[in-house]
C-alpha positions as CSV (number, residue, x, y, z in Angstrom):
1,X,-0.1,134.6,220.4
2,X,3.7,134.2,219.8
3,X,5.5,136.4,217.3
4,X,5.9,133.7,214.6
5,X,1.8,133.3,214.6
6,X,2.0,137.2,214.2
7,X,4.5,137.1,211.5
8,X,2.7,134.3,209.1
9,X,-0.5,136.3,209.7
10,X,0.7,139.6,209.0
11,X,3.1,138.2,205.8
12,X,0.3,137.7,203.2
13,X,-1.1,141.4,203.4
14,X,2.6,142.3,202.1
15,X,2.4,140.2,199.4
16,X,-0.6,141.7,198.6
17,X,-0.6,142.9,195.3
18,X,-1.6,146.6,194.3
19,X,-1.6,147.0,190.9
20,X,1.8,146.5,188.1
21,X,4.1,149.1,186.5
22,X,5.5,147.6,184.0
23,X,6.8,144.4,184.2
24,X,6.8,144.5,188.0
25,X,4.0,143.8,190.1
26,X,3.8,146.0,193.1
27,X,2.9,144.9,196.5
28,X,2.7,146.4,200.0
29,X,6.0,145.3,200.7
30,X,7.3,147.1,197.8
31,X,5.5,150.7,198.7
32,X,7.1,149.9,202.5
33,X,10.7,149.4,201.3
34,X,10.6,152.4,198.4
35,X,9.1,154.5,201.9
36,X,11.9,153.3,203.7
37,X,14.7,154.2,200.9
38,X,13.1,157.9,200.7
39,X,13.1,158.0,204.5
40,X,16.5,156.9,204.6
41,X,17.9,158.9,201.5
42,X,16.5,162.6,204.1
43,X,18.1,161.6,207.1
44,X,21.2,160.9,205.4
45,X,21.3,164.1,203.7
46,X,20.4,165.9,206.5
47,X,23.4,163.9,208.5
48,X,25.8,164.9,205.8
49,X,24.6,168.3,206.2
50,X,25.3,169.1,209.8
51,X,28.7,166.7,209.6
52,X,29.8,169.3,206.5
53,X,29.0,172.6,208.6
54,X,30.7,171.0,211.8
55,X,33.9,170.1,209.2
56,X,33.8,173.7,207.8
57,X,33.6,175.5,211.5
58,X,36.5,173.5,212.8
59,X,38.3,174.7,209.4
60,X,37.0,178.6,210.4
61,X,35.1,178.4,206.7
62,X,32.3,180.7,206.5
63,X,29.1,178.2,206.3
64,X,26.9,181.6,204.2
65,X,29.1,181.2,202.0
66,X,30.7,178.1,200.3
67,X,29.9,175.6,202.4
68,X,25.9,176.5,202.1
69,X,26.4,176.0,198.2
70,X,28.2,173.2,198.7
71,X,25.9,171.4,200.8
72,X,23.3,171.9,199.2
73,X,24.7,170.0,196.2
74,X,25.3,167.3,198.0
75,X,22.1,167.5,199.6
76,X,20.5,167.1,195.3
77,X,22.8,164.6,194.6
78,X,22.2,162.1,197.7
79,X,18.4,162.6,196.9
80,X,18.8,161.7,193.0
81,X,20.7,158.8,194.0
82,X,18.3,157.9,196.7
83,X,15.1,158.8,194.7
84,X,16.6,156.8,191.6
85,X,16.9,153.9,193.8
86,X,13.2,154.2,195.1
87,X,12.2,154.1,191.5
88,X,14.3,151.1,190.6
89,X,12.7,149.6,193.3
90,X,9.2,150.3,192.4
91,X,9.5,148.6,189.3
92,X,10.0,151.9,187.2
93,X,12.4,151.8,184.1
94,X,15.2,154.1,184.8
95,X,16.4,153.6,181.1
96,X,14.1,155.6,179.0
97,X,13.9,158.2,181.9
98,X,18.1,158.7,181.6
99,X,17.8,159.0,177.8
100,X,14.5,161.0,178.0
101,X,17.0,163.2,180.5
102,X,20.0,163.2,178.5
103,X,17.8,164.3,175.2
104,X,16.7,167.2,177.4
105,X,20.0,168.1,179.0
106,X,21.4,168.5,175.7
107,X,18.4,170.6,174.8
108,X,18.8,172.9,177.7
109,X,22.5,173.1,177.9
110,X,22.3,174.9,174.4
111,X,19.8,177.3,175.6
112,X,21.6,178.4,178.7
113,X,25.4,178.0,177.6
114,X,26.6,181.1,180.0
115,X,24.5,179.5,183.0
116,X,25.8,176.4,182.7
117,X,29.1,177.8,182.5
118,X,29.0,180.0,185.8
119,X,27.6,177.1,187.5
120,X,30.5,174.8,186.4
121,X,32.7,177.3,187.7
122,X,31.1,178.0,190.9
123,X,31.6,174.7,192.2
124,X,35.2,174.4,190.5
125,X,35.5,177.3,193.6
126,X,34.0,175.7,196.0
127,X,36.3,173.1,195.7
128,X,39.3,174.4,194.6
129,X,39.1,176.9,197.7
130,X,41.7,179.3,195.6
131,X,39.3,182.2,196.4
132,X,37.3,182.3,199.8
133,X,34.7,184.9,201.1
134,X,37.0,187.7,202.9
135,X,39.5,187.4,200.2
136,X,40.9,190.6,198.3
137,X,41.2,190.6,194.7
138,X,42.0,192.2,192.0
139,X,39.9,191.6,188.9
140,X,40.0,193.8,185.7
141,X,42.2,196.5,187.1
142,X,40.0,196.8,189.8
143,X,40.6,195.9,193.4
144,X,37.4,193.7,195.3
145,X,36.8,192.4,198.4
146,X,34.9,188.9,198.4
147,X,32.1,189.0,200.0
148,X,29.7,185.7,199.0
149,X,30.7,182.8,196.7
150,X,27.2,181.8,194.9
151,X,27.0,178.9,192.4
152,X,26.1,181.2,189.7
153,X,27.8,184.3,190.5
154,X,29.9,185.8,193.4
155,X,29.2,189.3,195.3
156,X,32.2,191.4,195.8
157,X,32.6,194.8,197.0
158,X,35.0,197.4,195.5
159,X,37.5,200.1,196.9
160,X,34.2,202.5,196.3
161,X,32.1,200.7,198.3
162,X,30.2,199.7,195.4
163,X,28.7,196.1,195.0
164,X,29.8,193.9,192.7
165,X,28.1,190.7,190.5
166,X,31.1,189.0,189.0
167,X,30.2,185.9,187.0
168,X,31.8,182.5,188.0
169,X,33.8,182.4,184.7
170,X,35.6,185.7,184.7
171,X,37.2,184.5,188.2
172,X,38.0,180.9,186.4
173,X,38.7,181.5,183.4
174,X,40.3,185.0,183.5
175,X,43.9,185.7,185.5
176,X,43.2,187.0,188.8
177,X,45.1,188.5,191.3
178,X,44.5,187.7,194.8
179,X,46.2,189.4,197.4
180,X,45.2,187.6,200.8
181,X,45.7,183.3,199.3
182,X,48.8,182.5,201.1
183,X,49.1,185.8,203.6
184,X,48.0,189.4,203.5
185,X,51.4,191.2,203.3
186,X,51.1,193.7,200.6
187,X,54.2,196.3,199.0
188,X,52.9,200.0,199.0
189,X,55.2,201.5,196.5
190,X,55.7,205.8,196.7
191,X,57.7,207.4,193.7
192,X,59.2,210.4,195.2
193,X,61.8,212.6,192.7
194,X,64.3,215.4,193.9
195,X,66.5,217.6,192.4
196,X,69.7,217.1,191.3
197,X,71.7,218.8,193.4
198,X,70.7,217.3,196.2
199,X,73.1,215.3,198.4
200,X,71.9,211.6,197.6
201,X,73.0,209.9,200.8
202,X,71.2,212.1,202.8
203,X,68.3,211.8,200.5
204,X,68.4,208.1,201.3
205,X,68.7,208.5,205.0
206,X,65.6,210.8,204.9
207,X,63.8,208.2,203.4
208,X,65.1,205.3,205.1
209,X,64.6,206.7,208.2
210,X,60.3,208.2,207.4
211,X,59.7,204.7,206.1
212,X,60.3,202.7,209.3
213,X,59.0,205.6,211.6
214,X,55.1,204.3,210.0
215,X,53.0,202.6,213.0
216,X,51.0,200.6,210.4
217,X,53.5,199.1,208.4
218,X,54.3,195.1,208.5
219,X,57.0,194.6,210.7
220,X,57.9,191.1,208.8
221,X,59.8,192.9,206.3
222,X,61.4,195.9,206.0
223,X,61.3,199.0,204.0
224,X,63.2,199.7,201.0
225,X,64.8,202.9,199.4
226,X,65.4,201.9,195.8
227,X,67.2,204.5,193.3
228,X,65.0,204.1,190.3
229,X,66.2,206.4,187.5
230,X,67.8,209.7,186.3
231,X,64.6,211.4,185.1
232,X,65.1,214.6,182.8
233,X,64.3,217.2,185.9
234,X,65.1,214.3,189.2
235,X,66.2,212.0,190.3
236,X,63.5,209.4,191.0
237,X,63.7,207.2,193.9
238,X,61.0,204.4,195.2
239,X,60.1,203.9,198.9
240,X,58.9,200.4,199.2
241,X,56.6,199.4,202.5
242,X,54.9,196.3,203.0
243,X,51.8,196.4,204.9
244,X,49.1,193.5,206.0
245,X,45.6,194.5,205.0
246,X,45.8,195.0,201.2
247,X,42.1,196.7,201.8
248,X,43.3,200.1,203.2
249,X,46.2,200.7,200.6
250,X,44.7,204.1,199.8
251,X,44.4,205.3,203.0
252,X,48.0,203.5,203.9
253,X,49.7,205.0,201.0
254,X,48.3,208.5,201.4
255,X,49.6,208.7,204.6
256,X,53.2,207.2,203.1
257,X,52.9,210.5,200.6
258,X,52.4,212.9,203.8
259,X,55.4,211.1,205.8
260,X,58.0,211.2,202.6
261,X,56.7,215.0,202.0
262,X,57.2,216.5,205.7
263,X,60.2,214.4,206.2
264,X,62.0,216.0,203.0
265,X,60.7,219.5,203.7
266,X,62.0,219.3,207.3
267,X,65.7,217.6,206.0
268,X,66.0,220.8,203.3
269,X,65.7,218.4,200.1
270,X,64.1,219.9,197.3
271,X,61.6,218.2,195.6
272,X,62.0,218.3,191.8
273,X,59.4,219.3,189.5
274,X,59.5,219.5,185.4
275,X,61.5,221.8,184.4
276,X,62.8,223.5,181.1
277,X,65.8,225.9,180.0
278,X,65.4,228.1,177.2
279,X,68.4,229.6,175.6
280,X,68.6,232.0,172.6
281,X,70.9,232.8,169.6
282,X,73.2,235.9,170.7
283,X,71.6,238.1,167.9
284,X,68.4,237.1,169.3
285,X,69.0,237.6,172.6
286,X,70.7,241.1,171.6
287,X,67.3,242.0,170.0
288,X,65.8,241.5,172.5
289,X,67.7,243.3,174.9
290,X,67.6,246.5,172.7
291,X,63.2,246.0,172.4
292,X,63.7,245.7,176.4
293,X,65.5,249.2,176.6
294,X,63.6,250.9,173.6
């Protein structure tokens, strides 16, 4: 039997009607080809799925984090497309099921205002790429280490070692400060005041000299001795060192405290403290004087 004998034999069961939705009459051929579209619409979501995570290792992106989320939106959006056009195909009327939709999206979108919201600006993060898991910030006064991007919500973890759930739209929306976007160098500045009478140029030297002496600082740029004011008991300098993991400032700029303090106690320079001159009227003092000897 030759394969055009096959074919014209085989051809009216696919016509075969089934029953009609609609206007449309659905046949065999028609359940084949919406089978085929569904098949189709998996393995190219799955295939956009592994080329996205291949894409993000070559780029050194975290795939737990951002590109997960992002995947999987693309993963529900090939499958409404793909699942749309099955429908279409099957005869069913995708008109009344977009208004039906629409009527219910409104519906929901006033219920859930602040979802909605966190999920806009999740993936305005995923795409933007402005903050990345491993990224330090600093958001309300408070300094964070990234450590997932969700759609909803993103997981940080604070200088306490406390976790954090920081909603989408405070990251957006609010001005944040993030330390590691373009490089890590961060200035560790240490107020230091001494006394008056101290010889200024040697102060300076002192200074100079403990600042660059620190193993841990950025070698990039160097430190800076900055002559800030003439308080009312000091003068008040500023020693300025930049360092390259904005994470371990406390630890980095208690150890700048300990340097600056041995390296003025072993130089002789005083360091000032408040203090406050009293001075009396001669009677006064006088009266005193005489209750002293009485």
């Amino acid at each position: 039997m030759s394969w055009s004998n096959m074919f014209d034999r085989w051809l009216p069961i696919f016509d075969f009607p089934l029953f009609r939705l609609g206007n449309t009459t659905v046949t065999v051929a028609t359940l084949v080809t919406v089978l085929i579209i569904v098949v189709a619409t998996l393995i190219v979501s799955a295939l956009v799925g592994r080329w996205m995570e291949r894409v993000a290792r070559g780029r050194h992106v975290e795939a737990a984090g951002s590109v997960a989320v992002t995947a999987r939106l693309v993963h529900y959006t090939i499958l409404l497309i793909g699942f749309g056009i099955a429908l279409h195909t099957a005869g069913v009327d995708l008109t009344a099921l977009f208004a039906a939709s629409a009527i219910f999206g409104v519906i929901v979108g006033f219920a859930m205002q602040n979802i909605a919201s966190n999920f806009v600006s999740g993936v305005i993060l995923l795409f933007e790429r402005t903050i990345k898991p491993g990224d330090i910030l600093e958001v309300n006064g408070e300094i964070v280490k990234i450590r997932e991007l969700g759609i909803r919500s993103t997981i940080g973890r604070s200088l306490n070692e406390e976790d954090l759930i920081i909603p989408n739209t405070v990251l957006v929306q609010a001005t944040v400060k993030n330390y590691t976007l373009r490089d890590s160098l961060y200035r560790i500045d240490a107020p230091v005041g001494v006394t008056y009478g101290s010889d200024m140029a040697v102060v300076r030297s002192t200074l100079e000299t403990a600042s660059k002496t620190i193993p841990w600082r950025s070698q990039q740029v160097e430190p800076a001795v900055l002559m800030k004011e003439f308080g009312n008991s000091s003068v008040n300098f500023s020693v300025c060192v930049w360092i390259e993991n904005p994470w371990k400032l406390r630890v980095y700029r208690s150890n700048l405290n300990e340097t600056i303090w041995w390296a003025l106690k072993e130089a002789g320079i005083t360091i000032a403290f408040p203090q406050l001159d009293v001075h009396f009227d001669p009677e006064i003092e006088r009266s005193m004087t005489a209750l002293a000897q009485a």
